[in-house]
Structures are given as C-alpha cells and as structure tokens.
C-alpha positions as CSV (number, residue, x, y, z in Angstrom):
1,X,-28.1,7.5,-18.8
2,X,-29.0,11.0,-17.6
3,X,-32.2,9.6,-16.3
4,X,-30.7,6.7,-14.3
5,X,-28.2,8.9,-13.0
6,X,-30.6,11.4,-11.5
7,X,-32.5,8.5,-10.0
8,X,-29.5,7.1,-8.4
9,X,-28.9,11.2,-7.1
10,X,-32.3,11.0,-5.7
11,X,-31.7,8.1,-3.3
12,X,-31.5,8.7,0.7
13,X,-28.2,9.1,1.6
14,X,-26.4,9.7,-1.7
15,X,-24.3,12.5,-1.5
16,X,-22.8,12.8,-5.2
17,X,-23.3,10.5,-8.3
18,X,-21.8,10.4,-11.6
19,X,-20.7,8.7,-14.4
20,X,-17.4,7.3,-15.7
21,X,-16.9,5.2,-19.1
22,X,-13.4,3.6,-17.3
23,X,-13.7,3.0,-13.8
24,X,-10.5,2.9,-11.7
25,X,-9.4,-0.9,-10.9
26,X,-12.0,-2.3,-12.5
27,X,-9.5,-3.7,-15.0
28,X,-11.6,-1.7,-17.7
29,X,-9.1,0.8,-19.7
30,X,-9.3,3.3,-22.5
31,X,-6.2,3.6,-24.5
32,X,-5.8,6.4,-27.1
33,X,-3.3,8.4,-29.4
34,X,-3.4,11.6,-29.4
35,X,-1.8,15.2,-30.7
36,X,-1.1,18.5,-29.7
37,X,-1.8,21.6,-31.4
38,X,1.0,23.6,-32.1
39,X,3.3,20.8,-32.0
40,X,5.6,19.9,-35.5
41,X,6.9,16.5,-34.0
42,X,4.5,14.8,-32.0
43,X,5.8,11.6,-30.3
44,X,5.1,8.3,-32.4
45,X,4.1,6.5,-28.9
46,X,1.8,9.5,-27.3
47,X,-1.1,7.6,-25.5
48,X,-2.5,8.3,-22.6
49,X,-5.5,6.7,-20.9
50,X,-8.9,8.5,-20.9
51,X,-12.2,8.5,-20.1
52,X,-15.9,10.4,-20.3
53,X,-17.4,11.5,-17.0
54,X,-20.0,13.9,-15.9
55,X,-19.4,16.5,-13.9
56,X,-19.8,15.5,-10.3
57,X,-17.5,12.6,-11.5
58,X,-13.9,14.5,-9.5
59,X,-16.2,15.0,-6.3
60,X,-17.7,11.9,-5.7
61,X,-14.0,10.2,-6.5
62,X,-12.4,12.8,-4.2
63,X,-10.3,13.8,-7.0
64,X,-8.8,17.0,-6.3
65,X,-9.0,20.2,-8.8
66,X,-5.1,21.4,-9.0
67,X,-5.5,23.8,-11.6
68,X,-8.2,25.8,-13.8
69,X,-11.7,24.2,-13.6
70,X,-13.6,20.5,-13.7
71,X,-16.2,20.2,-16.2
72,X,-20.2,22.1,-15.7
73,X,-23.3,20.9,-16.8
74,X,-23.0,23.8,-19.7
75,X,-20.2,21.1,-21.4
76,X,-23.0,19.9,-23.7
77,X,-23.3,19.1,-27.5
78,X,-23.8,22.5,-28.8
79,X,-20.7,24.0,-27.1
80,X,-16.8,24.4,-27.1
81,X,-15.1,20.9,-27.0
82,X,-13.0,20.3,-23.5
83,X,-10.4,18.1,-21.8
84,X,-9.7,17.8,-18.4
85,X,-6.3,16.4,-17.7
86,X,-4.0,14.5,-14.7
87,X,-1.5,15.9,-13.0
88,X,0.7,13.1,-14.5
89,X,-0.3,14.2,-17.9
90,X,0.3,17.7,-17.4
91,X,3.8,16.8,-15.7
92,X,5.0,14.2,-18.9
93,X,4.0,16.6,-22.2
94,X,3.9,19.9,-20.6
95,X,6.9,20.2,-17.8
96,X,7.4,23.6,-16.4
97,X,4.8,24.8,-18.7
98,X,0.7,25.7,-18.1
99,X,-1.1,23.4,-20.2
100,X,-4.2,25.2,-19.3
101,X,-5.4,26.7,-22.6
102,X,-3.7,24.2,-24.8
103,X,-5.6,22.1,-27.7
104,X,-5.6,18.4,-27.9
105,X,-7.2,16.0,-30.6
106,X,-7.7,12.5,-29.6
107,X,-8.2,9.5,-31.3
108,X,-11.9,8.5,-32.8
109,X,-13.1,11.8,-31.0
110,X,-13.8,13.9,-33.7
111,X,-12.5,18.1,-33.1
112,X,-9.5,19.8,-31.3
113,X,-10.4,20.4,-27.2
114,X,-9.2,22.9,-25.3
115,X,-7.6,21.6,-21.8
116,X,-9.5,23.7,-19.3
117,X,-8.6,22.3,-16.2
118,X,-5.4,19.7,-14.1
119,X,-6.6,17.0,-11.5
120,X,-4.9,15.2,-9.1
121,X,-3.9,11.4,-10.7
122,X,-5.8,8.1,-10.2
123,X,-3.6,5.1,-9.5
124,X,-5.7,3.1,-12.5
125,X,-3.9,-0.2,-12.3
126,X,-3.1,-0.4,-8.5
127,X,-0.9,1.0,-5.9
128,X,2.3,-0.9,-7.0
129,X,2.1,1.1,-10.5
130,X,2.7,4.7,-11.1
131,X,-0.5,7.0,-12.3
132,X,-0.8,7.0,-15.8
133,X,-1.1,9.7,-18.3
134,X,-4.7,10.3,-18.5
135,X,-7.7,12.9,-19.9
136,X,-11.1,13.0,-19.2
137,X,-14.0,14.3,-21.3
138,X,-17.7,15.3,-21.0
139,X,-20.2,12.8,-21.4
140,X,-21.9,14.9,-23.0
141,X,-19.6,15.6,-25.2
142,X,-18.3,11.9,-26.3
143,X,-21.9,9.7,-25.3
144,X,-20.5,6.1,-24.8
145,X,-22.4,2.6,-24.9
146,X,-21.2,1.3,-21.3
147,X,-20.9,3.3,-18.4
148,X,-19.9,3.0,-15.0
149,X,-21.7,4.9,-12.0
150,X,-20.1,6.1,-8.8
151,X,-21.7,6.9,-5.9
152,X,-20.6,8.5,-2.3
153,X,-23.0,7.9,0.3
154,X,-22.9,8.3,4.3
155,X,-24.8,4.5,4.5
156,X,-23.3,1.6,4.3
157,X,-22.4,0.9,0.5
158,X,-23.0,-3.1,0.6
159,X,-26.4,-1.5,2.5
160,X,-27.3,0.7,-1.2
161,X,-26.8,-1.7,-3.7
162,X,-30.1,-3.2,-4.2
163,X,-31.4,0.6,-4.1
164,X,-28.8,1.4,-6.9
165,X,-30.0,-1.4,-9.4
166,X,-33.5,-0.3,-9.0
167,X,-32.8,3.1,-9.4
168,X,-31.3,2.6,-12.7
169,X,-34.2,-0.3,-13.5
170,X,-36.3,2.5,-12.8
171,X,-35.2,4.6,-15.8
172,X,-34.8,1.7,-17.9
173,X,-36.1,-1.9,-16.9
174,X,-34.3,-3.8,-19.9
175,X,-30.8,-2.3,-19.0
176,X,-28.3,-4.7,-17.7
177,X,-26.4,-4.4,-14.6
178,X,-23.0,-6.2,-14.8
179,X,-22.1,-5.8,-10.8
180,X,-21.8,-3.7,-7.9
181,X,-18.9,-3.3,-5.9
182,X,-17.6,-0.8,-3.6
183,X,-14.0,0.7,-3.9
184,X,-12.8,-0.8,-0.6
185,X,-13.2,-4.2,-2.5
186,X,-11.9,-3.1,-5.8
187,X,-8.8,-1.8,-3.9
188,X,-8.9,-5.4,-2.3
189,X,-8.7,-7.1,-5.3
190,X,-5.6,-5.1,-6.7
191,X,-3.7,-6.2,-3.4
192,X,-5.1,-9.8,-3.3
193,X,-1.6,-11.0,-4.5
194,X,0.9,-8.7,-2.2
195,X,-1.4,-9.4,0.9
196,X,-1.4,-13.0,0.1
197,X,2.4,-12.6,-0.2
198,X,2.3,-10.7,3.4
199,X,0.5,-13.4,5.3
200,X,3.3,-16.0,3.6
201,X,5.9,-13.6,5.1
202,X,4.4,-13.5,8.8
203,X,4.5,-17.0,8.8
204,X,8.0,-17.7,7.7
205,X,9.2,-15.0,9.7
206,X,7.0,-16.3,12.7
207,X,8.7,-19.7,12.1
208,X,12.3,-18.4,11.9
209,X,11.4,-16.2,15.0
210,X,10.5,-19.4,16.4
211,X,13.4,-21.8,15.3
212,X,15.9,-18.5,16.5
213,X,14.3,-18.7,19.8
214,X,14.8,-22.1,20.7
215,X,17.9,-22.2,19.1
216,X,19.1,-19.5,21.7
217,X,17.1,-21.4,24.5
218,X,18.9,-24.6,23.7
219,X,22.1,-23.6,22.9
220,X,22.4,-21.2,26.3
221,X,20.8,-23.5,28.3
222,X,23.3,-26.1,27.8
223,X,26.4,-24.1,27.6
224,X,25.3,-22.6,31.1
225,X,24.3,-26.4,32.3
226,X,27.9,-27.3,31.5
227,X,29.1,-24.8,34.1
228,X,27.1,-26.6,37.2
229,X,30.7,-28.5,38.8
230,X,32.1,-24.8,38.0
231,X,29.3,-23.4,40.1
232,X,29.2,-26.0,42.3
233,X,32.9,-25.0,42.7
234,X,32.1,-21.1,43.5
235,X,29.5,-22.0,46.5
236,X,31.6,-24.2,47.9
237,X,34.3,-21.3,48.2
238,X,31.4,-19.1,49.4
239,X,30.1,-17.7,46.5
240,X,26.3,-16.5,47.0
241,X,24.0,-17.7,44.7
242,X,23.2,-14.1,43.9
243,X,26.7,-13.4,43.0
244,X,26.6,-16.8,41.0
245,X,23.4,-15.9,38.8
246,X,25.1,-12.1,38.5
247,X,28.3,-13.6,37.2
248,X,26.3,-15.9,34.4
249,X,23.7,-13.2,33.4
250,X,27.3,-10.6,32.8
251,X,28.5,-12.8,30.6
252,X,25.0,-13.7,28.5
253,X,24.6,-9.8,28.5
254,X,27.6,-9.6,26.3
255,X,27.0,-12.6,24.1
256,X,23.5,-10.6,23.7
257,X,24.8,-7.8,23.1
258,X,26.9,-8.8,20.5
259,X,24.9,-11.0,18.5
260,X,22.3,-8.4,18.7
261,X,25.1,-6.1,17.0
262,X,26.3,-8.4,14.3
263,X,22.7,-9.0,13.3
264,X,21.5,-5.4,13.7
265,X,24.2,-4.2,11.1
266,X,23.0,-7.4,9.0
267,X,19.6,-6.3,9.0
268,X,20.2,-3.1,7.7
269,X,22.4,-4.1,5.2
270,X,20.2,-6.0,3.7
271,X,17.4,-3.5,4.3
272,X,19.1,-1.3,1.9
273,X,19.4,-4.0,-0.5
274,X,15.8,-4.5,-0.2
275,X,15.2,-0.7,-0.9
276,X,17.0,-0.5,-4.1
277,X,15.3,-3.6,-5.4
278,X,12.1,-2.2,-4.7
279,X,13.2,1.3,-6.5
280,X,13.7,-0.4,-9.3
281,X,10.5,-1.8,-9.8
282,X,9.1,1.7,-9.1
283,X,7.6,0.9,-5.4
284,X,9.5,3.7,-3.6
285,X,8.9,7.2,-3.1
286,X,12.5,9.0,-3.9
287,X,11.7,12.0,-1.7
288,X,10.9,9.9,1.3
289,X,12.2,6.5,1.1
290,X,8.6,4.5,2.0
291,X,7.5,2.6,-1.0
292,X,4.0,2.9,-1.7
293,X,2.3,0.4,0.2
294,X,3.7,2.5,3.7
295,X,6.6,0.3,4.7
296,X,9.6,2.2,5.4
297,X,13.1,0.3,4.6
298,X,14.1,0.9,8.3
299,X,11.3,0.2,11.1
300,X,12.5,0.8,14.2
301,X,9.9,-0.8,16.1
302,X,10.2,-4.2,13.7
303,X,14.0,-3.9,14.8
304,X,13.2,-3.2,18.8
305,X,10.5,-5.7,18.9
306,X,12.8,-8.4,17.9
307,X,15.6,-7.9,19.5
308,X,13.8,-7.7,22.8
309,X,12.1,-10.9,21.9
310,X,15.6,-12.6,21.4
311,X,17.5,-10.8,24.5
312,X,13.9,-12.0,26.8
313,X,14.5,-15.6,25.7
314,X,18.5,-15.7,26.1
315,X,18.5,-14.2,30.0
316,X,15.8,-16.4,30.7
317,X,17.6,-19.4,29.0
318,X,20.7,-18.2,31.4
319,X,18.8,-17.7,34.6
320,X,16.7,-21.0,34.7
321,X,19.7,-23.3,34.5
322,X,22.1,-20.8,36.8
323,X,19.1,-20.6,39.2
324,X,18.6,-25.0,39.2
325,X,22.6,-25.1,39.2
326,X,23.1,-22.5,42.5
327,X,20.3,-24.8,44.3
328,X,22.0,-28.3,44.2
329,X,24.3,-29.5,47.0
330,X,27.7,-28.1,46.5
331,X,28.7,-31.9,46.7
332,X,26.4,-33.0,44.3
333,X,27.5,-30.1,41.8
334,X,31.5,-31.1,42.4
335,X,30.8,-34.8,41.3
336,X,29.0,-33.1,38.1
337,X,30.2,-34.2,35.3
C-alpha cells in the first residue's frame, strides 16, 4: 500500500495523497464499540464510526486540525498507540472537557490509544445527516485489507484517473481497482434524490405560477371588459381617456395590493411551518435558521420576484382592455352590453 501510495504522490500535479479504509460517501462505513479509560459506567450503545488513514489523509480532505496534532509518519508499529478524533466526538463523550490526553480501546483493535489530537467532522452519510461520532487511526498502526486513496491535484480529476490506476498497477499489477470517482460526483450522488425532488418543485411551482397568471389575466381582463358601456359612459361626459385608464389602474392597484397582502402573510405562515418540519428532521441550523442545503425559510428575493411577476401581469391585464375600451366610439360603447 505504501508503495502505491508514493507512486500515486509522485504523479504531475498531485499535491497530497493518502489513504483512508472508509471513504466519506462512498456508502462504505466502519462501526465499532468502544470504552474509555477511567470510566466505571461506559454507555451500553457507545459506537462511533472510524477509520485508518495515513497522515496526509486531514490535508488532502481539507479536514481542519482544531485541537492537539494529526498523526506523523513516526505513528508506526513499534510506537505509542493513537487516536485522532472529530469534533462531534469530542463534543458527545467529552462536553466542556479536553479529551486530549485521554485513552480509548476500540473494538477488534487490540491496546488502549491515547487521543492526541480533535478534527473538524465529516458529513459521512450526506448533507441532510448530522456528522457522526468518529476516530481515526494510523495505518500503520491498524494495516487493513481494502483501502481507499485520496488525492488533491490542481488538473482536472476525471483528466488523472488513468494516471492513478497505473500508478498503483505500477506497485502491484495483480491489485484490483474497484473505481474512481471524484468527490464532486460522490457529493452528487448523495443529493441525487433532493435535486430530483428540486427540479419536481420548479416545475410545479412554474405550472402554478403559470395557471396564477392567467387566472389573474382572465379574470381582470373580463371584469375590466365588463366596464366598457361604463367607460363609454365617462367619455361621453368628457372624460379623457388618460383619466379613464388612471381610474381603472387605481382601482387594480388596490385589488394588487391586497391580494399581494393576504398571500404575503400566507406565505410566511406556512414558511414557518415548513421550518419546523424541517427542524425536526434535523435539516436546520438552530443558530441561523438556513437548513443545510443553504435555503433560508424566508427568501426575500423568491417573495419579490413573484410578486412582481403577479402585479406585471394584473396592470397589464387592466391596461389592455381599458386601453381597447377608451378607443371605441362613445356610441358604440353605450349600446355595450
């Protein structure tokens, strides 16, 4: 593995490589028990996920180092036994506490490691589900039969693949390679069904945009069609047909303006229903209110856009028919029915 690794260093363009046993999204996990030292009553379900890594593993994932160290190439075989542990870990079993320095044991990895440093957490199972409680270990330390390698490059990823399986052909020409896939696709993959639901949402809400909008068109249009012996009424008296189409758009204004109201406080309403069923499937951020796909409850601009789609379409389904009314013969309009 070591060998294949280096290889894969050694390629133009790679920037960092490593090695991980569980590789986020990959729909590959690690599940173990596992005990603290010290402890008289451990918890009966205490898992957390975990995984072996080398020790560019947190730089090339652009994991960040919150507290105490990541693992060195010194974490070998012959030496002290170490963990490495999320922030979400750290945060569940050790809350207003430093669990640098602490021991752990987990399971089917034989001797007691000493947690030596925190890391930011890893969204494992996608964005819709909160990081997990997880510890990472030296490779070195805890060798495992499949591995996963990582690799940050300035090329093009899909562009480095080939170069990849070679490279770790190269140190081994009978090892298998299941796949390679770059994280913009795994991350694809874990959305698949909440983007497929987005595009059904865009079109129902196009349709219903649609439908509203003619609705309005129709419905104005007619009511102000109505009003031609009425406006045929008002030139006659001398009535301008500027004062006519003034008189007409008032009035719409306020019809506007008050549907516009009624459904404004509608919306949010049942924005803030829609926020607390999201919260309780875990989706929203409590300190800021955006769940955490980045869609706040309230978006102004959604709620601006729209209503100056719907206002565009009622003036102008009140000015077409007041415009074709204040043109016909003041004769013709009084014999209107």
């Amino acid at each position: 593995m070591n060998r294949a690794l280096a290889e894969t260093q050694a390629l133009p363009g790679v920037e960092s490589a490593a090695s991980v046993t569980f590789l986020p999204l990959s729909g590959w996990y690690g599940i173990r028990d596992f005990t603290v030292e010290g402890r008289s009553v451990q918890d009966p379900s205490q898992q957390v996920l975990w995984s072996a890594v080398t020790p560019d593993y947190f730089r090339t994932m652009s994991i960040p180092l919150i507290k105490g160290r990541v693992f060195s190439a010194s974490d070998r075989q012959a030496t002290a036994n170490v963990a490495v542990i999320s922030d979400a870990m750290a945060r569940r079993f050790w809350p207003n506490q430093n669990p640098i320095g602490q021991h752990i044991t987990l399971q089917y990895i034989p001797g007691a490691r000493e947690i030596v440093g925190v890391v930011g957490s890893v969204r494992q199972f996608g964005q819709g589900v909160e990081p997990q409680a997880e510890v990472y270990v030296p490779y070195d330390q805890a060798p495992q039969p499949l591995v996963a390698f990582t690799v940050r490059t300035e090329l093009d990823p899909a562009a480095l693949a080939n170069q990849a399986r070679r490279a770790v052909w190269a140190a081994d020409k009978d090892q298998a390679v299941s796949f390679v896939v770059t994280m913009d696709e795994l991350v694809g993959e874990t959305v698949a069904p909440e983007r497929v639901t987005a595009f059904l949402f865009v079109i129902f809400a196009g349709l219903a945009l649609t439908l509203a909008t003619v609705g309005i068109y129709g419905v104005i249009s007619y009511t102000v069609g109505q009003r031609t012996h009425e406006i045929g009424v008002r030139v006659s008296l001398g009535a301008t047909a500027g004062s006519v189409l003034n008189l007409i758009l008032k009035e719409a204004i306020v019809l506007i303006a008050t549907g516009m109201a009624i459904g404004l406080a509608l919306g949010v309403g049942l924005s803030r229903l829609l926020s607390s069923m999201l919260a309780s499937v875990h989706t929203l951020d409590p300190s800021t209110g955006v769940n955490l796909y980045g869609v706040a409850p309230l978006d102004p601009l959604t709620y601006a856009l729209v209503s100056a789609v719907l206002a565009s379409v009622a003036l102008t389904a009140s000015y077409i028919p007041a415009r074709r009314a204040t043109k016909v013969d003041p004769m013709v309009a009084l014999r209107y029915e």
